[in-house]
DOGU-641291 format. One record per residue (C-alpha): residue number from 1; residue in three letters; y, z, x. Coordinates in pm, 1 decimal. Layout:
fiba_koltor_y_z_x
NUM_ALA_Y_Z_X
...
//
This chain:
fiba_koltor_y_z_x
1_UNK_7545.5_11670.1_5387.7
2_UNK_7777.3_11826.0_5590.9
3_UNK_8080.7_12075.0_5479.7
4_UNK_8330.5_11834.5_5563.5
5_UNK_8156.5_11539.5_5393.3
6_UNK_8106.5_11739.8_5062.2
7_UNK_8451.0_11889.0_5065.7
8_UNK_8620.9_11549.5_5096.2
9_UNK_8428.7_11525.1_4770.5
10_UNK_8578.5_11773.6_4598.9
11_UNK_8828.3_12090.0_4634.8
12_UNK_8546.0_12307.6_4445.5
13_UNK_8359.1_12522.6_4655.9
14_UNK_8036.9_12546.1_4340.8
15_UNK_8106.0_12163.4_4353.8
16_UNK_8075.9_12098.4_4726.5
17_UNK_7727.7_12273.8_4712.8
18_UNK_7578.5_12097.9_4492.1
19_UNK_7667.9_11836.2_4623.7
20_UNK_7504.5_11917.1_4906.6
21_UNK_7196.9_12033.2_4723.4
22_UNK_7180.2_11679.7_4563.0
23_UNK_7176.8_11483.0_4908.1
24_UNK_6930.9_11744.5_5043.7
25_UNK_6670.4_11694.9_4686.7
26_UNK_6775.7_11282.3_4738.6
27_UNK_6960.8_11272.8_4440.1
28_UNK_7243.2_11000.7_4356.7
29_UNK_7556.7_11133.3_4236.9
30_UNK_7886.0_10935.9_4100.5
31_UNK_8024.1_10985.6_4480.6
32_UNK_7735.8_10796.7_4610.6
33_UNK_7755.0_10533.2_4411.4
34_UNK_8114.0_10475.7_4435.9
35_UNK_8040.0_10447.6_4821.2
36_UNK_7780.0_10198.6_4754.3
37_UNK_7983.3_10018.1_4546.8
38_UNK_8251.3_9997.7_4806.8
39_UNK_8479.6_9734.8_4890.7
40_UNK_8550.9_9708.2_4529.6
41_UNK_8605.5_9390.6_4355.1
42_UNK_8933.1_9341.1_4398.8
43_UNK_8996.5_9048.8_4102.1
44_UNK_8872.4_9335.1_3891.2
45_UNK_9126.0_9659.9_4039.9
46_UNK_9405.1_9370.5_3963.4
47_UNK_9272.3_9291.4_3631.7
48_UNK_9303.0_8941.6_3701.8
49_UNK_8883.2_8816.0_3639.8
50_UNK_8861.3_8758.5_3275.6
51_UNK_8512.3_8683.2_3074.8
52_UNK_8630.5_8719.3_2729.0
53_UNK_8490.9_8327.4_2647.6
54_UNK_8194.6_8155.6_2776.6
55_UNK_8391.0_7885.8_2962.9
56_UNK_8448.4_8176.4_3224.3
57_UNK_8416.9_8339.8_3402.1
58_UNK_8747.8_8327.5_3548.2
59_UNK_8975.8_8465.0_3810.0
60_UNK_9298.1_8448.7_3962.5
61_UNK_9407.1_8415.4_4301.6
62_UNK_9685.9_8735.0_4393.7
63_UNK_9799.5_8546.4_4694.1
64_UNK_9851.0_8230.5_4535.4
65_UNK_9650.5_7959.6_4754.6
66_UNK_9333.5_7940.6_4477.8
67_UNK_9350.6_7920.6_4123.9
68_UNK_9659.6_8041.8_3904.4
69_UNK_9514.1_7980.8_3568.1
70_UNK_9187.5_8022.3_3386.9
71_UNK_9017.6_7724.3_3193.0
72_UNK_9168.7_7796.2_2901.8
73_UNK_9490.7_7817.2_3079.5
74_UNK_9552.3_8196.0_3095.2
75_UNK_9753.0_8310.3_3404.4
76_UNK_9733.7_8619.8_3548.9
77_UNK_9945.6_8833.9_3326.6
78_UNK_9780.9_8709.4_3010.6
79_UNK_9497.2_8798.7_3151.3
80_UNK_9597.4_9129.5_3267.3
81_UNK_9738.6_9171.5_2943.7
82_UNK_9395.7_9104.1_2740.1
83_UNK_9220.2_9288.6_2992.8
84_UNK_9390.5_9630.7_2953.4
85_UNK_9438.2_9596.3_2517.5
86_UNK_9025.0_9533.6_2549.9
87_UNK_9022.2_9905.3_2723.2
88_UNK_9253.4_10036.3_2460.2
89_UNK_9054.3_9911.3_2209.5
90_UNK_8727.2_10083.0_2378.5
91_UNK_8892.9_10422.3_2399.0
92_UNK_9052.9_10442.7_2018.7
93_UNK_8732.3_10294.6_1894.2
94_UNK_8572.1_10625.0_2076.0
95_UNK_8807.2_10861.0_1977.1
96_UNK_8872.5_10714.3_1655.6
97_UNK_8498.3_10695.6_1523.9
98_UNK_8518.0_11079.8_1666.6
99_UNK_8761.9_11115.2_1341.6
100_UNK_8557.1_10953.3_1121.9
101_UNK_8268.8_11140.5_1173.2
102_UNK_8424.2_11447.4_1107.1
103_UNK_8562.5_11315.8_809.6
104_UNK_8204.3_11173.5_656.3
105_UNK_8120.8_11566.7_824.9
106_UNK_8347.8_11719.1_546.4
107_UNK_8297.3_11471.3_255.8
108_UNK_7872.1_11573.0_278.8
109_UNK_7985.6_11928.3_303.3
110_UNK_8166.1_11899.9_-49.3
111_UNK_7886.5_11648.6_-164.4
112_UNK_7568.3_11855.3_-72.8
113_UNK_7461.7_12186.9_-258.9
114_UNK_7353.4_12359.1_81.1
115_UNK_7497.9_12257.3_394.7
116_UNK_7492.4_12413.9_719.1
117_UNK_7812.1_12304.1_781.9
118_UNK_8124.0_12510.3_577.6
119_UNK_8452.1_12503.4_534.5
120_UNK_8574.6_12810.3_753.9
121_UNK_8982.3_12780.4_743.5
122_UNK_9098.6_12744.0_379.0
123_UNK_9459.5_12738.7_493.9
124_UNK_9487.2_12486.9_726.8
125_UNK_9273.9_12306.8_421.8
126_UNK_9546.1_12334.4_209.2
127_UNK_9851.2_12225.7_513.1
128_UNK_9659.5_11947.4_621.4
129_UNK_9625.8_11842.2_243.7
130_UNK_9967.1_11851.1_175.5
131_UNK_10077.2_11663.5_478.7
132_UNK_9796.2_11364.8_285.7
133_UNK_9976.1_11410.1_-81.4
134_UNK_9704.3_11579.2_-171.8
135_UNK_9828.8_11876.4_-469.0
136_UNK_9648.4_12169.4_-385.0
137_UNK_9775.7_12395.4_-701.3
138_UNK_9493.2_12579.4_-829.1
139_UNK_9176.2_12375.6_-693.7
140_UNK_8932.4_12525.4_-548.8
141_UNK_8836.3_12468.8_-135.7
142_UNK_8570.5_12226.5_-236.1
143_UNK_8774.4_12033.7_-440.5
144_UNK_9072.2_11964.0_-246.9
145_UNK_8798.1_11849.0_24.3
146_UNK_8663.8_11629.7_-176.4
147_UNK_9036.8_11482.8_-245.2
148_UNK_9158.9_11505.4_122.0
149_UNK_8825.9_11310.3_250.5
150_UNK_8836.8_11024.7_47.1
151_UNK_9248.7_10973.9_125.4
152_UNK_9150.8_11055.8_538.9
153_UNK_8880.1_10750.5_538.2
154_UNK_9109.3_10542.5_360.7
155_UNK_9361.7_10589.3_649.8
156_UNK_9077.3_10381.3_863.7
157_UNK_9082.8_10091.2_673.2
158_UNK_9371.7_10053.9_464.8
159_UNK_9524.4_9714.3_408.6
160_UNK_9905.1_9779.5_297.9
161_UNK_10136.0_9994.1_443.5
162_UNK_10142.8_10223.0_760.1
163_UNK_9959.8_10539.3_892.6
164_UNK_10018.1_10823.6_643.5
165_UNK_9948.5_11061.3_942.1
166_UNK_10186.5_10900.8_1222.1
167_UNK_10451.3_10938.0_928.0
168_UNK_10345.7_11278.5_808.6
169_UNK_10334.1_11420.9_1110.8
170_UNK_10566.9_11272.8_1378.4
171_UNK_10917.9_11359.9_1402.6
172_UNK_11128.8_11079.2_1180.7
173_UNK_11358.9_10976.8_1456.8
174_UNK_11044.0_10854.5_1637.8
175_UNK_10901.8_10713.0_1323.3
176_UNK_11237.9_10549.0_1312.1
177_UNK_11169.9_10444.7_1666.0
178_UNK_10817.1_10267.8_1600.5
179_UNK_10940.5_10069.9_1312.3
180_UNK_11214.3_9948.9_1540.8
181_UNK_10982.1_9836.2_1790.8
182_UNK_10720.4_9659.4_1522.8
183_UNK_10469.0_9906.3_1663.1
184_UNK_10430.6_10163.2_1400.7
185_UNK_10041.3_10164.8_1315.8
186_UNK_9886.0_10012.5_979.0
187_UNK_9539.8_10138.4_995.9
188_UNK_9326.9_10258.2_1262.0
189_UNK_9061.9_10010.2_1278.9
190_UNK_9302.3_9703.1_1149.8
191_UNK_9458.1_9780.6_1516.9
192_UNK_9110.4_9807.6_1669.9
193_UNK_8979.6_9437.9_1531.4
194_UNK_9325.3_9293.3_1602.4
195_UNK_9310.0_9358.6_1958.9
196_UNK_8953.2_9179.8_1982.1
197_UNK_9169.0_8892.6_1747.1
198_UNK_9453.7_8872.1_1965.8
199_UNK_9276.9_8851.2_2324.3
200_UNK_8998.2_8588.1_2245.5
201_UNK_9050.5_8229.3_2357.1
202_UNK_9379.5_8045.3_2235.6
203_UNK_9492.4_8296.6_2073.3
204_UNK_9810.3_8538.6_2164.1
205_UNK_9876.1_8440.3_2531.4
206_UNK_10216.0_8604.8_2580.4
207_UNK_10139.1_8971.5_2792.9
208_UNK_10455.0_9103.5_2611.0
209_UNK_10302.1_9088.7_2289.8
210_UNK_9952.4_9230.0_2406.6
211_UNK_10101.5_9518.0_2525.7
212_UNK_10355.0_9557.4_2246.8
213_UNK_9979.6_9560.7_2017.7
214_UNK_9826.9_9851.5_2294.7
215_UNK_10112.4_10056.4_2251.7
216_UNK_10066.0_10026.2_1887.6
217_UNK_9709.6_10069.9_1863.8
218_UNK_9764.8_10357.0_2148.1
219_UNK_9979.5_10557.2_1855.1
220_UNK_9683.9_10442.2_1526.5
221_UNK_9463.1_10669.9_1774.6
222_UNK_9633.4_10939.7_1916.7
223_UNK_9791.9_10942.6_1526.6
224_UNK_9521.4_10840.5_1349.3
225_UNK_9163.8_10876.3_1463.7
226_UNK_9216.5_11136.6_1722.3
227_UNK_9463.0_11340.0_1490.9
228_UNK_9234.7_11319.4_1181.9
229_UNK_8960.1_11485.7_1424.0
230_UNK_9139.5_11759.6_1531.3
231_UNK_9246.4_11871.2_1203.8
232_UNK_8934.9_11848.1_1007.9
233_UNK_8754.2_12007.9_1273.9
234_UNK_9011.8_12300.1_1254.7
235_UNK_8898.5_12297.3_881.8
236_UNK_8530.6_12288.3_946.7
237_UNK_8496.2_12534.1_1249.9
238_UNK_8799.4_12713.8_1223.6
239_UNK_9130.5_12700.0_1437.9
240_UNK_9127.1_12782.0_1837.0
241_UNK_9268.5_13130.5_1914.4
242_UNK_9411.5_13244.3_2258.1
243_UNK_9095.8_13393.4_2423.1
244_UNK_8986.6_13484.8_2792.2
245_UNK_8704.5_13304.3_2953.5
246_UNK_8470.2_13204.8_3226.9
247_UNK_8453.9_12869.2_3421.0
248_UNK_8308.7_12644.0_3648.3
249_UNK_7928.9_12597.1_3795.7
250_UNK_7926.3_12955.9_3836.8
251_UNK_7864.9_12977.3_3446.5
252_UNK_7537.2_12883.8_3486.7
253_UNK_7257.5_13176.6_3461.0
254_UNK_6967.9_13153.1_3704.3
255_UNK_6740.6_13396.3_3498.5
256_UNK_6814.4_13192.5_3152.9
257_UNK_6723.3_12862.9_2964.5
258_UNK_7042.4_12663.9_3071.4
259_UNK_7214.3_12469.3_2757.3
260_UNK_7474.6_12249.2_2882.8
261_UNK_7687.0_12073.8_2550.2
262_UNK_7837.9_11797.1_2670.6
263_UNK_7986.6_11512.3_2460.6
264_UNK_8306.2_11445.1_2235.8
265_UNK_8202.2_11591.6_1891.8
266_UNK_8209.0_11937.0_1804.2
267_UNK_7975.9_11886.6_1445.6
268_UNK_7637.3_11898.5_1670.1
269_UNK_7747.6_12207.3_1928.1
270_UNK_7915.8_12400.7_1717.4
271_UNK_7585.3_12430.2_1540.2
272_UNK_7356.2_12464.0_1874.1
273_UNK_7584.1_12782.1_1948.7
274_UNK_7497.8_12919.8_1626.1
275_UNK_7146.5_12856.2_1606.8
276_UNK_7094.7_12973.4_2014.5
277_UNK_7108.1_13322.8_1929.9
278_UNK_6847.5_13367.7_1653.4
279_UNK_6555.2_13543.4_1732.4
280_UNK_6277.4_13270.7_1708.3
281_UNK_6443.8_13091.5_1964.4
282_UNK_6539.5_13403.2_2200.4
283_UNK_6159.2_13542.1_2185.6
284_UNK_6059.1_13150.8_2297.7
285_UNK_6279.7_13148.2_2558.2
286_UNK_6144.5_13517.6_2699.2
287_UNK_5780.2_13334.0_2672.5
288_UNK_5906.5_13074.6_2873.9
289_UNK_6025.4_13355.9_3107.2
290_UNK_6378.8_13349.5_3085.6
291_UNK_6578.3_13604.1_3002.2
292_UNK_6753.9_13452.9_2721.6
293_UNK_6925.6_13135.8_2635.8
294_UNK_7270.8_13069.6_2777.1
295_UNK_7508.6_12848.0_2633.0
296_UNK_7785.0_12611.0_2864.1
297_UNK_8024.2_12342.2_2792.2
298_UNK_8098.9_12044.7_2959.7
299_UNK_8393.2_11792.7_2930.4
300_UNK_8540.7_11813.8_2608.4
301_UNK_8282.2_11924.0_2373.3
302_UNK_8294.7_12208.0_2601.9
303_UNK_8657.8_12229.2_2549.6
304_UNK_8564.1_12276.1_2171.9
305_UNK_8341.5_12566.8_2176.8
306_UNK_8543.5_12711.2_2450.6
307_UNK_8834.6_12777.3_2160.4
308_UNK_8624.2_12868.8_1912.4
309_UNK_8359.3_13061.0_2048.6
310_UNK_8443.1_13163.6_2362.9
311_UNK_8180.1_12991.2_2559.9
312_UNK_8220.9_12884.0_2906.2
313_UNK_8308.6_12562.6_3038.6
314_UNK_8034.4_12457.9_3340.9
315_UNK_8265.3_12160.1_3431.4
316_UNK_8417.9_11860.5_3389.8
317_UNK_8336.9_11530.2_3372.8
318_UNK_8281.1_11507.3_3760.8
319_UNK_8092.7_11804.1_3740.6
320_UNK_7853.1_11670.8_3442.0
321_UNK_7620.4_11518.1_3717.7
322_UNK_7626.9_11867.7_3925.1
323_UNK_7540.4_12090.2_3629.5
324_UNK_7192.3_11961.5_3624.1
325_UNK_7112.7_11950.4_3986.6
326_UNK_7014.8_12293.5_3996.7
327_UNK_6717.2_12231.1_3762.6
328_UNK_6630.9_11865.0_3909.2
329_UNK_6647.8_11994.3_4255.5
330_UNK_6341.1_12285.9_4219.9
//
C-alpha cells in the first residue's frame, strides 16, 4: 500500500502502517471492506428499505417515479421513522444491559461470602444511595448494597411511574421540560419493548410520534441504563482520578505478551489487570519468552481502566482491527 493510500485512511502515522502491514500480510481491514462494499445501497443511507414484516421487503423510491409506499402502506417517513427508533432501541439495549450487569455485579458481591469483586468507594456508596431513597444511617457498606441493588434493577422494569434516576439526577427545569414534552422515561426496558411495539406492522405510523418515543427512550438510557453503569462501577472499582498516560499503537510492547481489553464492561478487565501481574502468570509469560505481560485498552473498556488504573489506551474502535496485526502478520 502506498503512503498516500494508507494516509487517506487515516491521520495516524502508527495507523497508516499498519495498515500497510495488513495489505502487505493480505489481511482485510474495515477500510477494505467498506471499498468492497462500495456504491452503497442507497435505499438503506436514506433509511427508506424497511423489512420489519414478512410482506417486505420494501423500499421507497427518493425521486418519486417508483413506489411511494410499502405494502402495508408505510411511506417513506414512517419508515424512516421505524428505521432509526429500531437503532435506538439496539444501542440502549447495549448500553442499558451494560447497567444491569453491573448491578447483578454488586447484588452477588453483597450475596456471596468471598468475592473477587469489592466494594472499593464507600462514599460514592452512600451519594448514589441517597439520590435512590435509600437511608444510609448507620448500615454497614454491605447492607446499603444490598438495598441500593434491588431499588437499581427495579428501575429496569418498573411498571408505574417514571425514572427515579432521570428525576434524581437531572436538573428540575429539564425534568420539567420532559414531562412537557410526554417524553420523560418510565422504565428502561418498558422504552426498549415499546419501540419494537410501536414500529411493527399497523401499528404507530405517524414519524412524529416515533421520534417523540427515540428521544424518550434516548433519555431511559443515557438516564437510566448508561447512568446506573457508571455509578455502580464507580462503587465497585473506585472513581476515575486525573492521571497522565500513554496512547495509541505505540502502547504496544514488542518484547511482551500483548493483552489488548477491548469491550464495554469494566467487571471482566478490571479483574484481568489485577490478576496480570501475579507471579504465576509473569514467570509463564518469561517461559514463553517474553519479558512480561503488558496490559492495553481499546475502545471504551479501555477508557475504563485508563481512569482507574492508568493503563494505556492502544486505540479506538478503528484501531481495534490494527492492534492485532502485528501478531497476525509474523
Amino acid at each position: 500500500m502506498s503512503k498516500g493510500k494508507s494516509a487517506s485512511r487515516s491521520i495516524d502515522p502508527a495507523s497508516q502502517e499498519m495498515l500497510e502491514r495488513a495489505e502487505a500480510a493480505d489481511i482485510s481491514t474495515a477500510w477494505d471492506r467498506l471499498e468492497e462494499m462500495e456504491p452503497q445501497c442507497g435505499f438503506g443511507r436514506l433509511g427508506i428499505c424497511c423489512r420489519n414484516c414478512s410482506m417486505g421487503p420494501c423500499r421507497i423510491d427518493p425521486f418519486g417515479e417508483g413506489p411511494q409506499a410499502g405494502v402495508c402502506g408505510a411511506n417513506a417517513d414512517t419508515i424512516a421513522a421505524r428505521n432509526l427508533l429500531r437503532m435506538v432501541a439496539g444501542g440502549a439495549a447495549a448500553h442499558s444491559d451494560h447497567g444491569r450487569d453491573i448491578a447483578h455485579t454488586l447484588k452477588m458481591v453483597v450475596d456471596a461470602k468471598a468475592a473477587d469483586y469489592t466494594i472499593k468507594d464507600g462514599q460514592k456508596l452512600r451519594q448514589v444511595a441517597a439520590r435512590y431513597g435509600v437511608e444510609t444511617g448507620e448500615k454497614d457498606d454491605k447492607a446499603i448494597a444490598a438495598e441500593l441493588s434491588e431499588v437499581v434493577l427495579a428501575e429496569f422494569g418498573k411498571q408505574e411511574g417514571s425514572l427515579t434516576s432521570a428525576s434524581a439526577y437531572a436538573p428540575p427545569a429539564r425534568v420539567e421540560l420532559w414531562e412537557r414534552l410526554g417524553i420523560m422515561p418510565r422504565s428502561i426496558d418498558r422504552e426498549i419493548v415499546e419501540s419494537m411495539h410501536r414500529t411493527h406492522i399497523g401499528v404507530d405510523c405517524d414519524y412524529r410520534n416515533l421520534v417523540k418515543h427515540a428521544l424518550r427512550l434516548s433519555l431511559s438510557d443515557g438516564w437510566g441504563g448508561s447512568l446506573v453503569a457508571t455509578e455502580l462501577s464507580d462503587i465497585l472499582f473506585q472513581g476515575p482520578e486525573p492521571i497522565r498516560f500513554g496512547a495509541n499503537l505505540g502502547a504496544l510492547e514488542e518484547d511482551k505478551v500483548n493483552v489488548v481489553v477491548h469491550g464495554h464492561e469494566p467487571t471482566l478487565s478490571d479483574i484481568i489487570v489485577a490478576v496480570s501481574g501475579e507471579e504465576e502468570l509473569q514467570k509463564l509469560a518469561e517461559e514463553k519468552g517474553a519479558k512480561g505481560i503488558n496490559i492495553v485498552g481499546m475502545c471504551c473498556t479501555g477508557n475504563e481502566i485508563l481512569m482507574r488504573h492508568g493503563i494505556p489506551v492502544a486505540g479506538n474502535f478503528l484501531q481495534q482491527e490494527l492492534a492485532v496485526i502485528p501478531a497476525a502478520s509474523n
